[in-house]
C-alpha positions as CSV (number, residue, x, y, z in Angstrom):
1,X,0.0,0.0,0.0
2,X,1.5,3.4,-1.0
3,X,1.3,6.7,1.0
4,X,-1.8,7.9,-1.0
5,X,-3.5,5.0,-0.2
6,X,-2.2,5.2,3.9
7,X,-3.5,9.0,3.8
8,X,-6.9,8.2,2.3
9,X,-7.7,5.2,4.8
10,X,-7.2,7.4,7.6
11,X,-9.3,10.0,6.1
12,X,-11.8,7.9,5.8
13,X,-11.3,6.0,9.0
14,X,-11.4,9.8,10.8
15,X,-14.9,11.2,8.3
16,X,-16.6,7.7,9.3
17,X,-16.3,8.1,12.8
18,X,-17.3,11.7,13.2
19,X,-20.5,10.3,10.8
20,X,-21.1,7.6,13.5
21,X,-20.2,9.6,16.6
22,X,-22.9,12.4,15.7
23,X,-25.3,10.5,13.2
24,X,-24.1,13.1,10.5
25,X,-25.3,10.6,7.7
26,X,-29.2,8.9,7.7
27,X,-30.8,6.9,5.4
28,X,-32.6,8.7,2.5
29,X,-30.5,11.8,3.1
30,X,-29.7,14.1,0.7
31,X,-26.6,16.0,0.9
32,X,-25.1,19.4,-0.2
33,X,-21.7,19.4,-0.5
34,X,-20.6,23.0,-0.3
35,X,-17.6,23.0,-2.5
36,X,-15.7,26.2,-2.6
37,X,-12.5,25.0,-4.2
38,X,-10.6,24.8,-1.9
39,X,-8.6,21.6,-0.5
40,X,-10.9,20.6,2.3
41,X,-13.8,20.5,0.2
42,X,-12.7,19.4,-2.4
43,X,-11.0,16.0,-0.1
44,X,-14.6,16.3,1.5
45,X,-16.5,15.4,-1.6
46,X,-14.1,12.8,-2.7
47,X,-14.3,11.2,0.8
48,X,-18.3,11.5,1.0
49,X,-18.0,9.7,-2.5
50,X,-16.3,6.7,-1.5
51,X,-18.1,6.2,1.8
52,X,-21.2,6.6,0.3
53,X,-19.9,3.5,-1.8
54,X,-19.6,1.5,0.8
55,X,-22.2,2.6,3.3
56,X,-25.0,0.3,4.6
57,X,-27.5,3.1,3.8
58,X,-29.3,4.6,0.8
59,X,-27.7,8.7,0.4
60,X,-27.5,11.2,-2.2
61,X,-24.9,14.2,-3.0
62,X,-24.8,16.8,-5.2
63,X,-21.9,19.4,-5.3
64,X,-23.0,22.7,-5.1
65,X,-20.5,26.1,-5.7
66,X,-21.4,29.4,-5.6
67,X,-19.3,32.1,-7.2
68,X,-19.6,35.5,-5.0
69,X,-18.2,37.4,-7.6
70,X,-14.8,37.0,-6.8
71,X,-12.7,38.7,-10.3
72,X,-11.7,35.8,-12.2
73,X,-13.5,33.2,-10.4
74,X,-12.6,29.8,-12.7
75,X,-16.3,28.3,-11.7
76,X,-15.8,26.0,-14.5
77,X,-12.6,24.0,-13.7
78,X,-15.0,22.9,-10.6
79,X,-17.6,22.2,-13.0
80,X,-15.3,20.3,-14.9
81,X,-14.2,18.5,-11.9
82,X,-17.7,17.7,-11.1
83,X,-18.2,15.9,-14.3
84,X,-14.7,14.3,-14.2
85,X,-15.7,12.3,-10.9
86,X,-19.3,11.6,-12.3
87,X,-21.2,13.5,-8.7
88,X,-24.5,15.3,-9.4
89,X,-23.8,19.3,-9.3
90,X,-25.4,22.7,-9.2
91,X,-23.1,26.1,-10.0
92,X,-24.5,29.0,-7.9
93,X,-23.4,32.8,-8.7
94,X,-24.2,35.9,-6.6
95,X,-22.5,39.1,-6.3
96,X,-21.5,39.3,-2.5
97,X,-18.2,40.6,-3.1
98,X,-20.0,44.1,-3.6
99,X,-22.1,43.9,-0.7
100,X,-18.8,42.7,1.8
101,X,-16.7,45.7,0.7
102,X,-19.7,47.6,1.0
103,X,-20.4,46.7,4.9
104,X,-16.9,46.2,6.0
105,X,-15.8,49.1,7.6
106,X,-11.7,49.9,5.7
107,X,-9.2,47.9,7.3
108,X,-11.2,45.4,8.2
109,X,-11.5,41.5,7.3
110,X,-13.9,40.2,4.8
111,X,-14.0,37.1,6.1
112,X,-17.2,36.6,8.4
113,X,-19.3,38.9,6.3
114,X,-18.5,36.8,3.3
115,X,-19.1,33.5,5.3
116,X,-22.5,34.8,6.8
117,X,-23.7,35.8,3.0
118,X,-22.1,32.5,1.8
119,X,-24.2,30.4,4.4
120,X,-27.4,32.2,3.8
121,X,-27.3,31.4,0.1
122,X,-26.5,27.5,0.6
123,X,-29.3,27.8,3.2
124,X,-31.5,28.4,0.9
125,X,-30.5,26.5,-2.2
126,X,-30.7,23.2,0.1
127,X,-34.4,23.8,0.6
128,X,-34.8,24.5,-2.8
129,X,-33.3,21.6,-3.8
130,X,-35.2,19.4,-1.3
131,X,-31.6,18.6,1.0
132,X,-31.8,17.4,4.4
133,X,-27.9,18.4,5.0
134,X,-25.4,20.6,4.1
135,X,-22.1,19.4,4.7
136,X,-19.2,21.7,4.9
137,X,-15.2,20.9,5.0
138,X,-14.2,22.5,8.1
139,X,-11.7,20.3,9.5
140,X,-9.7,18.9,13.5
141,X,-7.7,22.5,13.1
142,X,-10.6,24.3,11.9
143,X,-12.4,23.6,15.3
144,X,-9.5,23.9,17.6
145,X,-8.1,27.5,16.3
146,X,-12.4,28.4,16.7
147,X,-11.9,27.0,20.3
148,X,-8.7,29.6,20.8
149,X,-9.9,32.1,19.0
150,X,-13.5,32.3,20.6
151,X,-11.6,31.8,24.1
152,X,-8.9,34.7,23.7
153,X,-10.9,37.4,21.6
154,X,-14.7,36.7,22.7
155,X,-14.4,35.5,26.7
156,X,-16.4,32.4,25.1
157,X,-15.6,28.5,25.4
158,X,-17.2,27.4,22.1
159,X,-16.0,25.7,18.5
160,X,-17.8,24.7,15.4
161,X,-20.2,22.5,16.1
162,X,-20.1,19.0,14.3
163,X,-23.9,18.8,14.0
164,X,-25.8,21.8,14.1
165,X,-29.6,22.9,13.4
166,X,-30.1,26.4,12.0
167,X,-31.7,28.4,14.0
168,X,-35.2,28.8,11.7
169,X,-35.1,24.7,11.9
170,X,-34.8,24.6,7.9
171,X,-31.3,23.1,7.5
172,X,-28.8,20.7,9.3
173,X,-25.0,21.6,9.0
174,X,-22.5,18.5,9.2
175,X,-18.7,18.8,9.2
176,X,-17.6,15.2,8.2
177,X,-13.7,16.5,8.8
178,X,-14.0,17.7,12.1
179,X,-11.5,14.6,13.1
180,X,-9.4,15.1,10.0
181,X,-5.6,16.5,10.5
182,X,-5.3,19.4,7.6
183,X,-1.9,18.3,6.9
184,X,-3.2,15.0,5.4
185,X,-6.1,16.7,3.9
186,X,-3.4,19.1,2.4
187,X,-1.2,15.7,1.3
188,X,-3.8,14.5,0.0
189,X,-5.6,17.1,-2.0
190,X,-1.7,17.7,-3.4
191,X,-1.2,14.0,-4.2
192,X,-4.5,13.7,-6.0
193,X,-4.1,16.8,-8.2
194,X,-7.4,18.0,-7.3
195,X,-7.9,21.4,-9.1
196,X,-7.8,23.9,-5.6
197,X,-8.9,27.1,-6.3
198,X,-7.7,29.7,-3.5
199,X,-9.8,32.3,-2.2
200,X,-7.4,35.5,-3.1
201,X,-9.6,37.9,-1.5
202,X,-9.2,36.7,2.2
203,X,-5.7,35.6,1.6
204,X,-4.4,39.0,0.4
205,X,-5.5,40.9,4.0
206,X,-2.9,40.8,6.5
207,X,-3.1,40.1,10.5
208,X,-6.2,37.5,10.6
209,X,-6.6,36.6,14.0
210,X,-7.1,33.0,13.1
211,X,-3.7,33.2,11.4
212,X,-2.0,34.1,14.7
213,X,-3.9,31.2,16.7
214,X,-2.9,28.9,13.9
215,X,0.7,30.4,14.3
216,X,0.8,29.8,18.1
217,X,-0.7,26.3,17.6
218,X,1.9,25.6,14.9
219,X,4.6,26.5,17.8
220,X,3.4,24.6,20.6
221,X,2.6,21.7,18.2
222,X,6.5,21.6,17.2
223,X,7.7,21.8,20.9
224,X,4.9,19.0,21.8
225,X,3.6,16.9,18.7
226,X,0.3,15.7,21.0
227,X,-1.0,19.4,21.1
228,X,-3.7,19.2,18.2
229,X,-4.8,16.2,19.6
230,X,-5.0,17.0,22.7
231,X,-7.2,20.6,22.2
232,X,-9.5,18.5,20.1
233,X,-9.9,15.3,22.9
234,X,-10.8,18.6,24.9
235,X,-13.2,19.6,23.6
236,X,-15.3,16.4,23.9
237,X,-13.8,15.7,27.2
238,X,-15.6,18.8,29.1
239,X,-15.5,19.1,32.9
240,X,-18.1,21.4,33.4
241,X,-18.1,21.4,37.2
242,X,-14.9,22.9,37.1
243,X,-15.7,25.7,34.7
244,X,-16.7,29.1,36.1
245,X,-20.5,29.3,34.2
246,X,-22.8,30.5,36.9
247,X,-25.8,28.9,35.3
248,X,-24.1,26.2,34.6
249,X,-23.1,25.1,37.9
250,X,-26.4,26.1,39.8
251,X,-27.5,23.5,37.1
252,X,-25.0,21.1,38.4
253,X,-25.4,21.4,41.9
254,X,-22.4,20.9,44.5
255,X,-18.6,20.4,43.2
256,X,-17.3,17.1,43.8
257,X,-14.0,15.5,42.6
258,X,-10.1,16.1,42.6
259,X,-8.9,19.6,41.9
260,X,-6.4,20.0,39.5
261,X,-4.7,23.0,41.7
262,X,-3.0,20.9,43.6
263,X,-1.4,18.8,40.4
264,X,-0.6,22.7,38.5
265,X,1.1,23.8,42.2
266,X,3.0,20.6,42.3
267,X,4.4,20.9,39.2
């Protein structure tokens, strides 16, 4: 077995048991992949293609883009992929572009406008299109730079959620990556050739906060190789009697258990 092969096993092995932990994929479901070009969704599809295989259970895809009027947007090199691996597609276009630079204040980032506007559109196309899921590539990294970034800039312990209803009740988000290492996403989408198509506009503006986190990460992660891991096993290995929620822990009742002062003093 070559290295391609190694990388896509574990791919697979990782998207299978985020499906199974969070009941991401039912029978007679039929899901939007949001496909924006880039690597992750692009390894996404191919991975939601091979499961779907091999699955016990009866699900449809279809590949959806939407071109936000990005200048010089190649929409059809994705439409040509689409056709190339023989999955069901639909090419969106809407001018968001001008709206973004319109709201965003000079200076600022583009990026959760953009992604608000984005998610509103596939929101809608979904139900149009009679799909019960929308599946988006955010990926292990993804969800533990959210986790930093919603802890040292909003005060809040939160990250993407795997499974998440929209708040008007008319969609269902899935992340099939959220166990996936972007590296081997990355090594993969490179040894497959897959036609990536990078998102210029947010990669041109300098000093994104998630581009610090995922700098710091980087650093601890090269002192300590288990530090990705272990931000992600955090995140579904949640103490919350030891957390300082108010309404949480009149929820919760009295404290009981060790105290991990004593272990952070002794050491």
């Amino acid at each position: 077995m070559d290295e391609v092969e190694r990388l896509e096993r574990r791919l697979l092995r990782d998207a299978a048991r985020a499906i199974e932990d969070f009941s991401l994929v039912e029978a007679g479901d039929r899901i939007l992949v949001a496909v924006s070009g880039g690597k992750d969704s692009l390894v996404m599809l191919h991975l939601l293609q091979r499961l779907r295989e091999r699955a016990p259970i009866d699900f449809d895809l279809v590949a959806v883009n939407l071109d936000q009027g990005h200048p010089g947007f190649p929409a059809h090199v994705l439409e040509e992929h689409f056709q190339r691996v023989g999955v069901p597609y639909r090419m969106l276009s809407q001018d968001t572009l001008t709206i973004v630079k319109r709201i965003v204040p000079e200076g600022g980032t583009y990026c959760s406008a953009c992604s608000r506007l984005r998610r509103g559109i596939l929101y809608n196309a979904a139900v149009e299109m009679g799909c019960t899921k929308i599946a988006l590539g955010h990926h292990r990294d993804d969800l533990i730079e959210t986790l930093l970034l919603s802890a040292l800039y909003a005060g809040r312990l939160l990250s993407m959620p795997v499974r998440l209803r929209s708040d008007d009740g008319r969609n269902v988000v899935i992340r099939p990556l959220a166990y996936a290492a972007e590296e081997e996403i990355a090594a993969f989408a490179s040894a497959k050739a897959f036609p990536i198509v990078p998102c210029d506009l947010c990669g041109s503006q300098p000093n994104l906060m998630r581009k610090r986190v995922k700098t710091l990460i980087a650093e601890l992660a090269a002192e300590h190789p288990a530090v990705k891991g272990n931000l992600l096993s955090a995140l579904s290995r949640v103490v919350p009697s030891h957390l300082l929620d108010r309404d949480l822990q009149r929820r919760l009742g009295e404290t009981t258990g060790d105290d991990p002062w004593f272990e952070a003093e002794a050491g």
